[in-house]
C-alpha positions as CSV (number, residue, x, y, z in Angstrom):
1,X,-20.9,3.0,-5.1
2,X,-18.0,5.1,-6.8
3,X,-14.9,2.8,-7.6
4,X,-11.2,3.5,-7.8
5,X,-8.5,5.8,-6.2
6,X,-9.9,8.8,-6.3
7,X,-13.4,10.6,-6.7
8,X,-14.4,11.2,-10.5
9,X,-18.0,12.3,-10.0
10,X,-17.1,16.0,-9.4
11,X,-20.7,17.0,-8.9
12,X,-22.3,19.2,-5.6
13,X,-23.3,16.5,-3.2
14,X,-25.4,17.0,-0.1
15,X,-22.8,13.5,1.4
16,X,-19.8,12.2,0.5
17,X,-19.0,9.4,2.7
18,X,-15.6,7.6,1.7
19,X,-13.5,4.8,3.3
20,X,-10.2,3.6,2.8
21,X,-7.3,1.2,3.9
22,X,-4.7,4.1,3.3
23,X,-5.4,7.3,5.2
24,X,-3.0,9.1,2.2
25,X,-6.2,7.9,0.0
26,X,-8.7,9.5,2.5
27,X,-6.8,12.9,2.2
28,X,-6.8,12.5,-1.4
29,X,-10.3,12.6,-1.6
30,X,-10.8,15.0,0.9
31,X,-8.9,17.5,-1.2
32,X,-11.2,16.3,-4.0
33,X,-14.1,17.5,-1.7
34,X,-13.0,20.6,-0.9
35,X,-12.5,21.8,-4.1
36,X,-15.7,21.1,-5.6
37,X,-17.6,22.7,-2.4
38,X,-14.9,25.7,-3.0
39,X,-16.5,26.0,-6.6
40,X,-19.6,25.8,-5.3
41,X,-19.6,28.9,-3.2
42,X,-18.4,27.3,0.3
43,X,-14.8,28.9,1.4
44,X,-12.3,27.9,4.0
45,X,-14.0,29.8,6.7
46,X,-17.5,27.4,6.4
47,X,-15.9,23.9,6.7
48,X,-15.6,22.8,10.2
49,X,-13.4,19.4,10.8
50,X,-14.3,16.9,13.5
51,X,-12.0,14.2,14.8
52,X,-13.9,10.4,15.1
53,X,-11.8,9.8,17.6
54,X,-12.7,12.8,20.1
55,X,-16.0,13.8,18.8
56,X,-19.0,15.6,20.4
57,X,-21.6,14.9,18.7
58,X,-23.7,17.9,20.7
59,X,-21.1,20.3,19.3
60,X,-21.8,18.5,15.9
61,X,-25.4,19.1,16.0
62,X,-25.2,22.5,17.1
63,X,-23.1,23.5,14.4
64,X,-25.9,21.9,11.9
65,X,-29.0,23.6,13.7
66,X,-27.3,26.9,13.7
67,X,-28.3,29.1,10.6
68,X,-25.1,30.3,8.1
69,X,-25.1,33.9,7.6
70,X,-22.6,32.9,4.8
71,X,-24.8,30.2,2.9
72,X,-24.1,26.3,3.1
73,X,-21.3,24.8,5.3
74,X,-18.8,21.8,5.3
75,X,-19.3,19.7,8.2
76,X,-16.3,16.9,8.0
77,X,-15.4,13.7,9.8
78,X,-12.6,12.3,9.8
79,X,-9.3,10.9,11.3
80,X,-10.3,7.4,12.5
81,X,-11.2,4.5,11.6
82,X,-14.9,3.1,11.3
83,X,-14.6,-0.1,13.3
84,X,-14.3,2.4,16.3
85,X,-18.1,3.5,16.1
86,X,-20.1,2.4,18.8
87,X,-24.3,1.9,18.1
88,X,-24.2,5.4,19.9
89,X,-22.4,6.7,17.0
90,X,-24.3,4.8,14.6
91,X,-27.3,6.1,15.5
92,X,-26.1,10.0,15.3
93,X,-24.3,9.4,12.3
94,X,-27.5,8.5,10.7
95,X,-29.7,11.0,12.3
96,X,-26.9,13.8,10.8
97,X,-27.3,12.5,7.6
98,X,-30.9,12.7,8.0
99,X,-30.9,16.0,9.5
100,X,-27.9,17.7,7.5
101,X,-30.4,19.7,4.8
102,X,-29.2,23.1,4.4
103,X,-25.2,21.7,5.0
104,X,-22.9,19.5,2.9
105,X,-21.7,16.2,5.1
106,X,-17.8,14.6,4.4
107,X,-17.4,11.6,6.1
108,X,-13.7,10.4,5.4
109,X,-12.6,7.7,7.8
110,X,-10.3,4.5,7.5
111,X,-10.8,0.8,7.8
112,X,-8.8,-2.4,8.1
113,X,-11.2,-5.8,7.4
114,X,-13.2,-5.7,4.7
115,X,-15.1,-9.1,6.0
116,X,-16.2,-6.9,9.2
117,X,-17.9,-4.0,6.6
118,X,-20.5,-6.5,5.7
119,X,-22.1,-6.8,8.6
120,X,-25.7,-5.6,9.0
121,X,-25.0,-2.1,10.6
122,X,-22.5,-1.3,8.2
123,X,-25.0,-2.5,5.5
124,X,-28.0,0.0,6.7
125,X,-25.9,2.7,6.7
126,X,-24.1,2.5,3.2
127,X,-27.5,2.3,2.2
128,X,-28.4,5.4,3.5
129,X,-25.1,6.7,2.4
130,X,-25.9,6.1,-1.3
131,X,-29.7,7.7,-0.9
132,X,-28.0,10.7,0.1
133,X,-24.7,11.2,-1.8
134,X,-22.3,9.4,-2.5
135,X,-19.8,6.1,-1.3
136,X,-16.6,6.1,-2.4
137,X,-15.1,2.9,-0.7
138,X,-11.7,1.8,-2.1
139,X,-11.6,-1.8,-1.3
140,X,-8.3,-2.9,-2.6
141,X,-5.1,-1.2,-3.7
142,X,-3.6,-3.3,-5.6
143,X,-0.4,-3.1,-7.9
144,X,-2.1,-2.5,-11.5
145,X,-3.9,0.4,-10.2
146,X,-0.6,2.1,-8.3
147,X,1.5,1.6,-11.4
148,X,-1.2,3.8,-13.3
149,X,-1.7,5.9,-10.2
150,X,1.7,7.2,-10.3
151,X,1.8,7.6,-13.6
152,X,-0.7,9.6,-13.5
153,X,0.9,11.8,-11.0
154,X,4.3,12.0,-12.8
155,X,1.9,13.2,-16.3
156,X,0.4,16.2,-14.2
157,X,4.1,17.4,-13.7
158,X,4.9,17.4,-17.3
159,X,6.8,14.3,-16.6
160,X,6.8,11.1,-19.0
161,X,7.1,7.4,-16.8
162,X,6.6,4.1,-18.8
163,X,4.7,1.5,-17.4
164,X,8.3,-0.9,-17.3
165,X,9.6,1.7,-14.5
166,X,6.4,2.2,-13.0
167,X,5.9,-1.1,-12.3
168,X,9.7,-1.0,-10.9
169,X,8.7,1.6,-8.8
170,X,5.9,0.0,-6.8
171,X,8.1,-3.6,-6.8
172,X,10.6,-1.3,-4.9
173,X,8.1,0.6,-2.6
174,X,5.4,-1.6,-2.0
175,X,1.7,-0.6,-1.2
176,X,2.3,3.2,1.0
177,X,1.0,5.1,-1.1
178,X,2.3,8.0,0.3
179,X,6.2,7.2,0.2
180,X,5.2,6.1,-4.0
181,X,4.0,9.8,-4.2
182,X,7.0,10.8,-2.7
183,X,9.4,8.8,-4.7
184,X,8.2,10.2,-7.8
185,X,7.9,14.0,-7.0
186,X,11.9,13.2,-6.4
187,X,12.1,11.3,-9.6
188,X,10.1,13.8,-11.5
189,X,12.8,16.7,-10.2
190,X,15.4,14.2,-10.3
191,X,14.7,14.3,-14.3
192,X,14.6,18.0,-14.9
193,X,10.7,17.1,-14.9
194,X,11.2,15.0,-18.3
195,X,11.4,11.4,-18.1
196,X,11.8,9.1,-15.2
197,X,14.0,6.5,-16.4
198,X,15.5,3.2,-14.9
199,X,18.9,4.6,-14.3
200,X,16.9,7.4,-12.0
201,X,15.0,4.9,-10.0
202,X,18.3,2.4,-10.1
203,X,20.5,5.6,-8.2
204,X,18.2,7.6,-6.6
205,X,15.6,4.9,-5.4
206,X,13.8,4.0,-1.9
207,X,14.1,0.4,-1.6
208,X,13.3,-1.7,1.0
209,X,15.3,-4.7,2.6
210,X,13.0,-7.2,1.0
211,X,13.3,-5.6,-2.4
212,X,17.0,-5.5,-2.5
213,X,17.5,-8.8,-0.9
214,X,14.6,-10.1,-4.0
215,X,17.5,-8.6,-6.0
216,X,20.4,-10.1,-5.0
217,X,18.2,-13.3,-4.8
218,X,17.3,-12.5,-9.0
219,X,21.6,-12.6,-9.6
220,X,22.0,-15.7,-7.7
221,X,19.1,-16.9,-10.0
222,X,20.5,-15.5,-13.2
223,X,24.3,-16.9,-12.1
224,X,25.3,-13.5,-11.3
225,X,27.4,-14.6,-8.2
226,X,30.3,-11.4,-8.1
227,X,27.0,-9.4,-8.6
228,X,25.1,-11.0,-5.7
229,X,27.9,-10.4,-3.4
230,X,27.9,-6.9,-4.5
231,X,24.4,-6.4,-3.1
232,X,24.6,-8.1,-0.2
233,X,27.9,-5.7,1.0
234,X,25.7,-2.6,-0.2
235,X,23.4,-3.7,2.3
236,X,26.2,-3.8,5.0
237,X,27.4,-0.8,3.4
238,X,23.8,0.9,4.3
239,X,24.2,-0.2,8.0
240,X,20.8,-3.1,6.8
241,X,20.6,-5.5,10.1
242,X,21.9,-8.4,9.6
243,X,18.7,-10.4,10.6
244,X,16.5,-7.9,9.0
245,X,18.4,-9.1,5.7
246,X,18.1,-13.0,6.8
247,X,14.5,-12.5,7.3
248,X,14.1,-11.3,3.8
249,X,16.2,-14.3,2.4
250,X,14.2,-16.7,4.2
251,X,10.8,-15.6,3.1
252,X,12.6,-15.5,-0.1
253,X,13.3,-18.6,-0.6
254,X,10.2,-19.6,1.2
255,X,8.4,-18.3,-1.6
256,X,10.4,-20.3,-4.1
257,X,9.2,-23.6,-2.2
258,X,5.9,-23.1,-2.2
259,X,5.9,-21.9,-5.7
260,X,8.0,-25.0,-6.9
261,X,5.4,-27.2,-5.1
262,X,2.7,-25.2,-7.2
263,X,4.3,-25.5,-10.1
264,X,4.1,-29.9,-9.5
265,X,0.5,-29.0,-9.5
266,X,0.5,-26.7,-12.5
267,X,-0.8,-24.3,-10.4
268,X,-0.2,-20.8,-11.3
269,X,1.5,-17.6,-9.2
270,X,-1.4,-16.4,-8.5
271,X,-3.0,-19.2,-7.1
272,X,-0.5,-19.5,-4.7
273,X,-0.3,-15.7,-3.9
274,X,-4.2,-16.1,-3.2
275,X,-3.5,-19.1,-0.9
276,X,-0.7,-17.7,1.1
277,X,-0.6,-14.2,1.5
278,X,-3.3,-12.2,-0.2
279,X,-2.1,-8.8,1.2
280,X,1.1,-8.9,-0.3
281,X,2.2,-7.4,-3.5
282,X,1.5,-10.2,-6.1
283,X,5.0,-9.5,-8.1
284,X,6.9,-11.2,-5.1
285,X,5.2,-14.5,-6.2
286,X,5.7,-14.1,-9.5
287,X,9.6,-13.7,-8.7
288,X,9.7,-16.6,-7.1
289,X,7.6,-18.7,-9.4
290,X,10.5,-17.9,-12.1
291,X,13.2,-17.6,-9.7
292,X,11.8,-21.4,-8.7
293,X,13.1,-22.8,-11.9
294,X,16.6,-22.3,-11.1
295,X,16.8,-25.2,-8.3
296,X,14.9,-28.4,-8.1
297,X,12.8,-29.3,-5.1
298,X,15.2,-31.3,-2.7
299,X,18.0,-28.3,-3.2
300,X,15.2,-25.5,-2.2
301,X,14.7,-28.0,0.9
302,X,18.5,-28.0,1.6
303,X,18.7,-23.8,1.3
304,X,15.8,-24.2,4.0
305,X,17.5,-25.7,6.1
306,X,20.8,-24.0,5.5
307,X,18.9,-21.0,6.2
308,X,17.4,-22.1,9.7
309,X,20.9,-23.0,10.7
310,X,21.8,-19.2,10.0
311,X,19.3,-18.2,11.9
312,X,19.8,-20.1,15.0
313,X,23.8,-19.6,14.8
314,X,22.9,-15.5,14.5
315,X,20.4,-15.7,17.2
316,X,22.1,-18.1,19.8
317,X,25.8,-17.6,19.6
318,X,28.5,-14.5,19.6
319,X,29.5,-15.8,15.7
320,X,30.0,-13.0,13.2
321,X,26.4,-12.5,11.8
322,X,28.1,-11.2,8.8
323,X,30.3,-13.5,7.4
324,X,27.6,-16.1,8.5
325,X,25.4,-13.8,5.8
326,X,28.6,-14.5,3.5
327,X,28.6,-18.2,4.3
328,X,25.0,-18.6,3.8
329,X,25.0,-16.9,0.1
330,X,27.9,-18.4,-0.7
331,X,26.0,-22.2,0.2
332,X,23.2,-21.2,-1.9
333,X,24.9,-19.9,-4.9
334,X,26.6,-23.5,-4.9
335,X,22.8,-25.5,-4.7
336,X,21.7,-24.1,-8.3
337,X,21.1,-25.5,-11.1
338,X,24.4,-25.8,-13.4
């Protein structure tokens, strides 16, 4: 089984079979595909594309038992997720990749539970998979490997990003892998395609509510009040909803509680990241577990509950939901630590 973002082994294959949590990933690797069967003698004109979600499997197997004029073909499947096989489609998928001699086989397809993969049907056919070709199954994007991801992508346009603003990067965009593509193809121009530095991610950045409301939670932290105020009217500035922004304090400071109760238990970030919320990026709970040291237990308990008034005055009554927003920050700059 091949491991990592992208396909490395860049030999001929009779199947390449690859599955992914990201369809920007699947594409990825489709392109790799493509280009090696391009070097290989097969053009654009002798790879056929088939849908999962629509497909015919007698217009599959036509295409296979019909003889090329123009050597080997491309015979790809893709745009769906595997869960969405039925047995039927087991059992043609394997017989294909029995019976797909003389024709190169790219199965690209989705997934969303890695737990449901290990059952037995999935099990036979990787199996068969990796007697055939090969598996490329990504099984977790996590943050590590899009910091070097993007890196990479900023080197290949002659384009220098540290690891300190890479990592920045995917605090600010989280795990779409797309959108981090995208963000640095603007930083990368955005530098005259020589260095992406702090101050370009700092202007010309993507970032979402939870990221800059993590940032104006940081300058309350590091008694940065005038500052903190700052960022909470650029969000009214940018139009940010005001419960949208709540939303993001509360799991905010949600975070900070359950880290602080960690912390009683010298447990690390990580452990509570693992217990809580696996599927999120990691760095949030390494905020917090810092952030954490800046109030004692009972005043994160107070914030809590200053927060759930908030909520219940925005969601129940005509009351400005701004300058409640004001009134809230204001109430929890006041319950640090001095």
């Amino acid at each position: 089984m091949a491991v990592g973002y992208k396909i490395t082994d860049k030999d001929f294959k009779r199947l390449w079979f690859v599955l992914s949590k990201d369809s920007f990933v699947c594409n990825e690797n489709l392109t790799i595909i493509e280009q090696i069967c391009r070097k290989n003698g097969i053009d654009d004109d002798s790879m056929s594309y088939f849908s999962i979600n629509k497909l015919d499997w007698d217009e599959v197997f036509d295409l296979v038992l019909t003889p090329s004029f123009f050597g080997e073909r491309l015979i790809v499947i893709r745009d769906g997720d595997i869960s969405s096989l039925n047995d039927t489609d087991f059992e043609k998928l394997d017989q294909l990749i029995e019976e797909s001699d003389g024709n190169r086989l790219a199965v690209v397809l989705t997934y969303e539970d890695d737990k449901k993969l290990k059952a037995k049907k999935f099990e036979k056919l990787f199996e068969k998979v990796q007697k055939y070709g090969l598996l490329h199954y990504v099984q977790e994007i996590n943050e590590r490997y899009l910091e070097e991801m993007i890196v990479s992508h900023a080197k290949k346009q002659g384009t220098e990003l540290s690891k300190e603003v890479s990592r920045k990067i995917v605090e600010n965009i989280g795990k779409d892998v797309g959108l981090l593509v995208n963000e640095v193809d603007k930083y990368c121009a955005a530098s005259d395609y020589t260095e992406i530095t702090l101050d370009i991610v700092d202007r010309m950045g993507v970032k979402t509510v939870e990221a800059s409301v993590f940032d104006m939670i940081d300058l309350i932290c590091r008694k940065k009040p005038v500052k903190a105020i700052e960022k909470l009217n650029n969000l009214f500035e940018l139009r940010t909803d005001e419960i949208a922004i709540l939303g993001a304090v509360t799991s905010g400071f949600v975070d900070m509680h359950r880290c602080k109760l960690a912390q009683s238990q010298r447990k690390d970030y990580n452990t509570v990241h693992k217990d809580f919320e696996s599927k999120a990026n990691s760095y949030r709970y390494k905020k917090a577990m810092n952030n954490a040291s800046n109030f004692s237990l009972s005043a994160l308990e107070e914030i809590l509950q200053l927060i759930m008034k908030a909520d219940i005055a925005m969601k129940s009554s005509s009351r400005d939901k701004k300058q409640l927003l004001y009134v809230l920050v204001t109430q929890i700059i006041g319950k640090g630590v001095h």
